[in-house]
N, C-alpha and C positions, 0 to 999 in steps of 0.2 A: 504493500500500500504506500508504503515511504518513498517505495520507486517509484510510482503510478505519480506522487504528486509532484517528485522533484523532476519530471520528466513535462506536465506538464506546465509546470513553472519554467523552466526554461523554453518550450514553445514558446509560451505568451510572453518573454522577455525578447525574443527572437525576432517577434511580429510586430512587439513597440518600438524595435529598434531600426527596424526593416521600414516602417508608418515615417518615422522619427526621418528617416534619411530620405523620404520621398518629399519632405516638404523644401530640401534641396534641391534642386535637377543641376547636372554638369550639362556644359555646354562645351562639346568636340568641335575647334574650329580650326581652320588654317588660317593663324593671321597675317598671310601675304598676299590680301587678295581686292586691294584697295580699287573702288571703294567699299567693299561690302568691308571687310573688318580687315583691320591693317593697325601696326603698333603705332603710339605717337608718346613719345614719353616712354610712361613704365604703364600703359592703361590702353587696353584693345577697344577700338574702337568703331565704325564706320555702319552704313546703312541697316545690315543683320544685326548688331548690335543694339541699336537704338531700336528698332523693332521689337527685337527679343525683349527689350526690356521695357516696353511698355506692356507686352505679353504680359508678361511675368508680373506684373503690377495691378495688370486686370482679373490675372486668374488666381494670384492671392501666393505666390511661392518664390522663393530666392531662389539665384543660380550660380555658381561658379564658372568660370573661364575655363576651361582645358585646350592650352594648346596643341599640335600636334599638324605631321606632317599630313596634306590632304587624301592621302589614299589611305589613311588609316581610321579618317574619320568615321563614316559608315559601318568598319568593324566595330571600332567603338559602341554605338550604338546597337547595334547585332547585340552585343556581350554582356549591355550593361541597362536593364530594365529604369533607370533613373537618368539615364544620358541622352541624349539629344542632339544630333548631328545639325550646325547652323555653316553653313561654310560657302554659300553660294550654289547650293547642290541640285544640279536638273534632279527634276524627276523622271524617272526610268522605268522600265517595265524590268528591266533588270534586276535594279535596286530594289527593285518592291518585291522581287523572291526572299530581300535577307530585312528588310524597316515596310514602317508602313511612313506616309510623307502627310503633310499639314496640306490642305490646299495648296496650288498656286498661287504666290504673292508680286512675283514679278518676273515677265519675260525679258529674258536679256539676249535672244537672238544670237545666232553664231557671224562673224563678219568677219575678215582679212584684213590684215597688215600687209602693205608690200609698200618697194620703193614707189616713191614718184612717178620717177624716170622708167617703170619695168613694163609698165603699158596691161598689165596683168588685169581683166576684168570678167570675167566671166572662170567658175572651176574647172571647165575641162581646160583650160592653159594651162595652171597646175599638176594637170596628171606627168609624172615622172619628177617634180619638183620637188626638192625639196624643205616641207614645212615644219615649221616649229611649235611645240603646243606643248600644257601644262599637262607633264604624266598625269592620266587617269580621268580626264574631264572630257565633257562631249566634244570639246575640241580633238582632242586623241581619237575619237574614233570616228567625226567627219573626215580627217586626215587621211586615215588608214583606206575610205572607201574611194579618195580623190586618186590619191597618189601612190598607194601600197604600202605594207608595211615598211619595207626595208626605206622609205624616202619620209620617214616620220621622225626628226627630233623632238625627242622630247625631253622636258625643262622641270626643273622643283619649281616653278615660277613661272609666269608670264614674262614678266618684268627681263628675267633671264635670257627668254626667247627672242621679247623684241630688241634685247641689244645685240647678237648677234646678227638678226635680219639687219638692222642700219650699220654693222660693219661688215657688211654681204658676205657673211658666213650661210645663210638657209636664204632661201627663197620669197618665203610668205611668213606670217604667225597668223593661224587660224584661234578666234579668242571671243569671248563674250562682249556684248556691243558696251553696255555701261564703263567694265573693266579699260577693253578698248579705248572707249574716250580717255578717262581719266589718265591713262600713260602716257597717251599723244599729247593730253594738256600740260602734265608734268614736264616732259621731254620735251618740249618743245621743240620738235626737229624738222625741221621743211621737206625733209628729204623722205617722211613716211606718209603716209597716207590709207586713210580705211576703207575699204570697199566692201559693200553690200551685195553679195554674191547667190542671196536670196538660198542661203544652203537650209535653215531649219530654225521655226521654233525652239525654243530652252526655255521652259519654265522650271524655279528655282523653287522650291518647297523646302520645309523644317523635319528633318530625318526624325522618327519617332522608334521606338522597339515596340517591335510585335506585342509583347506584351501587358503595354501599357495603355489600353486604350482611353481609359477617364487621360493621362494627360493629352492625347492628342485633339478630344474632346475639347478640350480647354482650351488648348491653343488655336482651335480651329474656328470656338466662339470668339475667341478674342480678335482673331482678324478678321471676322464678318464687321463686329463694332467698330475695330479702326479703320476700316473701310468705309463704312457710314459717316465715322465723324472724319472727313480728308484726311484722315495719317500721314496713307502712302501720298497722296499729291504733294504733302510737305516734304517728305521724306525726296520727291524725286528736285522737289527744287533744290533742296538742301546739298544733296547730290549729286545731282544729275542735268540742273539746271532745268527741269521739267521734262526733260527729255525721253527720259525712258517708259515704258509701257507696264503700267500696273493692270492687274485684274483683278476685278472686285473677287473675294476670296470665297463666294457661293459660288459664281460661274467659272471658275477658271479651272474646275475639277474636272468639266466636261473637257476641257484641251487638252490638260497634264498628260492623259493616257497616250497623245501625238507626239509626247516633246520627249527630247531628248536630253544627256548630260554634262557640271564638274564634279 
């Protein structure tokens, strides 16, 4: 009987404590992927962030940062029923055999980098080229069906890609349109330019674990509201200088299942 109760004293210290660590969520991000979250200081910051954390504000729960490199994130969240994949992440039909994804919150379009001077505007000029792109992102696999595998660099970074394309080391950097802008504005370099090659939809969703559905729940009521009260419209000026393409977070679940990924 002594066994029976200290057996089930320890359950229910197991489950308080297990309750206890859900009113945390981690947040699995790569912070090199500005603008959506990128360091400044000692404090990660950018687009997903400022989102998450109005989230997290509406649906009542703190969150930690977890850094980490991008192709790890998703396992992350696979592993870890409290984690949360936020990194810029298309939604996949793929991904969704190992997380399940929050609505669509923004499409970010796949678009090219090339010189000026290369005359490059439509993808079949690129087959045999060689492109650069952020290991494990839907830029990685628009590449692979342009060009082939063996004519695919791939980069820990965007940022990495496009400087080698302006010291004509690769061809192109195939990249997300938001990201895109913001390195051409940083860089400031005449000699790049973006082209719209009409390759695919990328809708970017909040990696959730299978097993947690109340939080995805939450998070999914929470960007219906900020959607309603302008959020994202602030968010894209803030960012994006209005530019980029939000979708209200009831309808953009019917497109996610077309889009592809980072």
């Amino acid at each position: 009987m002594k066994k029976f109760v200290a057996i089930i004293a320890a359950l229910v210290l197991a489950l308080s404590c297990t309750a206890a660590l859900a009113d945390t969520i981690i947040v699995a991000t790569n912070p090199e992927y500005p603008p959506f979250e990128y360091v400044e200081g000692e404090a990660t910051i950018g687009y997903d962030i400022d989102m998450f954390d109005a989230i997290a504000k509406k649906a009542g729960f703190e969150y930690e940062i977890s850094p980490m490199a991008f192709d790890a994130v998703v396992s992350a969240v696979a592993t870890d029923v409290n984690t949360v994949g936020l990194s810029g992440i298309s939604i996949t039909d793929e991904r969704k055999l190992t997380v399940n994804f929050s609505e669509g919150y923004i499409n970010a379009g796949l678009v090219v980098i090339v010189k000026a001077d290369s005359g490059y505007e439509t993808a079949d000029q690129l087959a045999g080229k060689i492109i650069g792109v952020q290991q494990g992102t839907t830029s990685d696999f628009a590449a692979e069906e342009i060009t082939g595998i063996d004519n695919v660099a791939r980069y820990n970074t965007f940022l990495n890609a496009v400087m080698d394309l302006s010291q004509n080391q690769i061809d192109a950097v195939i990249i997300d349109k938001p990201v895109g802008q913001a390195l051409l504005a940083s860089l400031k370099d005449d000699t790049l330019v973006m082209v719209d090659m009409g390759l695919q939809a990328d809708w970017y969703g909040i990696a959730v674990n299978k097993d947690n559905t109340e939080l995805l729940d939450k998070i999914n009521a929470a960007l219906v509201e900020l959607e309603q009260e302008g959020f994202f419209d602030e968010l894209a000026v803030k960012y994006f200088g209005g530019e980029a393409e939000e979708a209200p977070a009831e309808e953009a679940a019917a497109e996610t299942t077309e889009a592809a990924a980072e």
